[in-house]
C-alpha positions in Angstrom: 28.8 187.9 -134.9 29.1 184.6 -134.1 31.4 184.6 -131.5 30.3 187.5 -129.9 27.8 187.3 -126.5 24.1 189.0 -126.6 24.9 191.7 -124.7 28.2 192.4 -127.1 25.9 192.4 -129.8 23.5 194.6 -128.7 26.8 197.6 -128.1 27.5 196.6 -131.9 24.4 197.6 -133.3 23.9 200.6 -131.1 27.6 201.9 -131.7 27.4 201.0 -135.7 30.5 199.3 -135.4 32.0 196.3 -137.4 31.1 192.9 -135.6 34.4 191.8 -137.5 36.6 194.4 -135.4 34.7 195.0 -132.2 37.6 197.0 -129.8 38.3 195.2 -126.7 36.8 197.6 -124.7 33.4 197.0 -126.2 34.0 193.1 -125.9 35.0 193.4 -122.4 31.8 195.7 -121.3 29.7 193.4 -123.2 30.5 190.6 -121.7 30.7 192.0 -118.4 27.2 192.7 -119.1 26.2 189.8 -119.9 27.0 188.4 -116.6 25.2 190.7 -114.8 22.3 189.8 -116.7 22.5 185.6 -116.1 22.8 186.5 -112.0 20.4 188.9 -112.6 18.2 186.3 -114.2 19.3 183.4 -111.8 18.5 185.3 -109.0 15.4 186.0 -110.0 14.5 182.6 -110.7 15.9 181.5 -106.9 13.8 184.0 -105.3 10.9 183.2 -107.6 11.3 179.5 -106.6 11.7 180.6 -102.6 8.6 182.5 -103.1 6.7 179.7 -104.3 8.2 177.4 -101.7 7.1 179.4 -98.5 3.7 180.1 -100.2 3.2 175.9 -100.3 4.8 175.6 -96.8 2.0 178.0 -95.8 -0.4 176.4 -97.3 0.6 173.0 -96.0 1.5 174.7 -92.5 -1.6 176.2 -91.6 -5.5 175.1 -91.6 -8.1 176.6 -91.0 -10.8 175.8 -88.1 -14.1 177.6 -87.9 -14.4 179.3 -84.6 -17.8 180.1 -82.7 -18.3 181.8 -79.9 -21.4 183.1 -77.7 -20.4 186.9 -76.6 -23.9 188.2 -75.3 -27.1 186.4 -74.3 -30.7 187.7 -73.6 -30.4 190.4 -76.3 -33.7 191.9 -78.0 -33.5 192.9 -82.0 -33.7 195.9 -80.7 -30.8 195.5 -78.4 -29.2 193.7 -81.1 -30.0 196.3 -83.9 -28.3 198.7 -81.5 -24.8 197.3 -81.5 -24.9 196.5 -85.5 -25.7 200.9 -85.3 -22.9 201.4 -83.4 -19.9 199.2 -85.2 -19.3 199.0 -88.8 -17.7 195.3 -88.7 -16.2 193.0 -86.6 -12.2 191.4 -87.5 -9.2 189.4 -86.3 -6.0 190.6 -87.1 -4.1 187.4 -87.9 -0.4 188.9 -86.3 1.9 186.4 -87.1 2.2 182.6 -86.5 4.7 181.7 -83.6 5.0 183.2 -80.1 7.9 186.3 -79.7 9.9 184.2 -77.2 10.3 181.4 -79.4 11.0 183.4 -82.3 13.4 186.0 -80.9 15.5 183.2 -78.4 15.2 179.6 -80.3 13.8 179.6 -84.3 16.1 178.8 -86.6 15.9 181.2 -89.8 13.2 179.3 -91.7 10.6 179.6 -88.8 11.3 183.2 -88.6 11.1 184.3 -91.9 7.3 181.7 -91.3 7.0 183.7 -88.1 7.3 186.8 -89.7 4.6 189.9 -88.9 1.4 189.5 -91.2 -1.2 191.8 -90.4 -3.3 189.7 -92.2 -7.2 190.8 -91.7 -9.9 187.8 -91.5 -13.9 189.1 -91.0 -15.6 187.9 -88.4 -19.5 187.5 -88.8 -22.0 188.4 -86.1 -25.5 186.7 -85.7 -28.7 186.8 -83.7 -30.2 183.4 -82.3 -34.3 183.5 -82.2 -33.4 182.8 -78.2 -31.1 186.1 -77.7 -27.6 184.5 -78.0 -25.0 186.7 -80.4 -22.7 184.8 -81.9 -19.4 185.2 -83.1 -18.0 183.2 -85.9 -14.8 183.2 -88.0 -12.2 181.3 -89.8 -8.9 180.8 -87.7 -5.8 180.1 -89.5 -3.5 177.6 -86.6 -0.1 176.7 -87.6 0.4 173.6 -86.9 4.3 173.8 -85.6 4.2 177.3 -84.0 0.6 178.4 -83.3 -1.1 181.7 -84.2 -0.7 185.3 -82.2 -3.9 187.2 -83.2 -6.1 190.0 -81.2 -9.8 191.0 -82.3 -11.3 194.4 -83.1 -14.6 196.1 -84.4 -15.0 199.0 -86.9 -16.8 202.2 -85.2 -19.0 203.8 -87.6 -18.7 207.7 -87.1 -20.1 208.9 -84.3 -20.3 205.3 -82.5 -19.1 204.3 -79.0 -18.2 201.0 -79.6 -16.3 200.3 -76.5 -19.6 201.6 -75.0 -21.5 199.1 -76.6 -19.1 196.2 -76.3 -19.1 197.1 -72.3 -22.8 196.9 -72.5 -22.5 193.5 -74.1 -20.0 192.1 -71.7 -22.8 192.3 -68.7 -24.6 189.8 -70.6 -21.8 187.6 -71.0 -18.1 187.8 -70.1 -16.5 186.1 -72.8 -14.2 189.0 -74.3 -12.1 191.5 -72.7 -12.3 195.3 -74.5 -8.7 196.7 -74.7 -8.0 200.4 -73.4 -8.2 202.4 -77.2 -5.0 203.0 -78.4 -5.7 207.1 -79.1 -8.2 209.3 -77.5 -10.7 208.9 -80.7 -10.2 205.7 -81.8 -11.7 204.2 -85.2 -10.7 200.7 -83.8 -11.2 199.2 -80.6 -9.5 196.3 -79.6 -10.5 193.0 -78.1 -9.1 189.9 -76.9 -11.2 186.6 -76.3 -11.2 184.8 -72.8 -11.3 181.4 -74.5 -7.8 181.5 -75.7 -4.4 181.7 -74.5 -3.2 185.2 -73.8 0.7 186.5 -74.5 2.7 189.2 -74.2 4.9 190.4 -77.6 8.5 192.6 -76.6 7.0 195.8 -77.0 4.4 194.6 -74.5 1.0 194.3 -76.6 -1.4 191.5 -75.0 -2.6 189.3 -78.1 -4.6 185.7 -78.2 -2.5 183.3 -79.0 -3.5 179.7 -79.9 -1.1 176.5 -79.3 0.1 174.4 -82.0 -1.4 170.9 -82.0 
């Protein structure tokens, strides 16, 4: 057998046959085999490698600042208590990294596989001041090369009205916009925030969008 590839060997032992007088057929389908399992492995290993790559371009791509922001003033605990009744949590939905015109009209094919949708969901943490200020506060991930596309939104307990309550909030301080809901009994509701850049995607959704540096 040794002349004979692995994959040849293997139809040897599984056929019973003499590895002195292995027909040609067998040789042939073994080593056709055997081909297809080195580009099976090779690719593997190149997409393994590609993997790895855009996970350290990521990682040396995007940072992360720590965002605060003041939504409502003059709140009571009881207010305050009121609004933590009414929505479950509070999240940005990271959307993808790049704006659509750049990425449908001028990226090459490296920054739109980097500019690819990510849905990626980063909590947001809500706090009471001993003065009456709610804030807001929440890890940002900014690429540096093509900015970040993201929109906010809470989680409405059953049986909440958070657009209600975010409405309420808003004539306290007008710092962030409430989105029409998307179906007539929404779980989400959406949000942008005033203090960033606001774009348009192709299928006409609003999102924030924040500048690379």
């Amino acid at each position: 057998m040794g002349n004979l590839d692995v994959m040849t060997v293997i139809l040897v032992k599984l056929l019973g046959l003499d590895p002195l007088n292995v027909p040609a057929p067998i040789s042939l389908l073994g080593f056709i085999m055997s081909v297809m399992l080195v580009t099976g492995l090779v690719w593997a290993v190149w997409n393994g490698l590609r993997l790895i790559g855009a996970l350290a371009a990521d990682m040396l791509e995007v940072q992360s600042t720590t965002q605060r922001i003041v939504i409502a003033r003059g709140l009571t605990r009881h207010d305050y208590e009121q609004v933590r009744k009414g929505i479950r949590a509070w999240h940005l939905l990271l959307v993808r990294y790049g704006n659509d015109d750049y990425l449908r009209s001028m990226a090459g094919e490296a920054d739109r596989q980097v500019g690819r949708p990510r849905y990626t969901i980063v909590p947001m943490r809500l706090a009471l001041s001993p003065t009456g200020e709610v804030t807001l506060k929440w890890s940002l991930p900014v690429h540096r090369r093509l900015g970040t596309q993201f929109r906010c939104y809470i989680e409405i307990r059953p049986g909440g009205s958070g657009p209600a309550v975010l409405t309420g909030m808003l004539k306290h301080y007008d710092e962030i916009e409430v989105l029409d809901p998307e179906v007539e009994s929404p779980t989400r509701a959406y949000f942008l925030l005033k203090r960033f850049r606001v774009v348009t995607t192709a299928e006409g959704v609003r999102q924030n969008f924040v500048s690379p540096e």
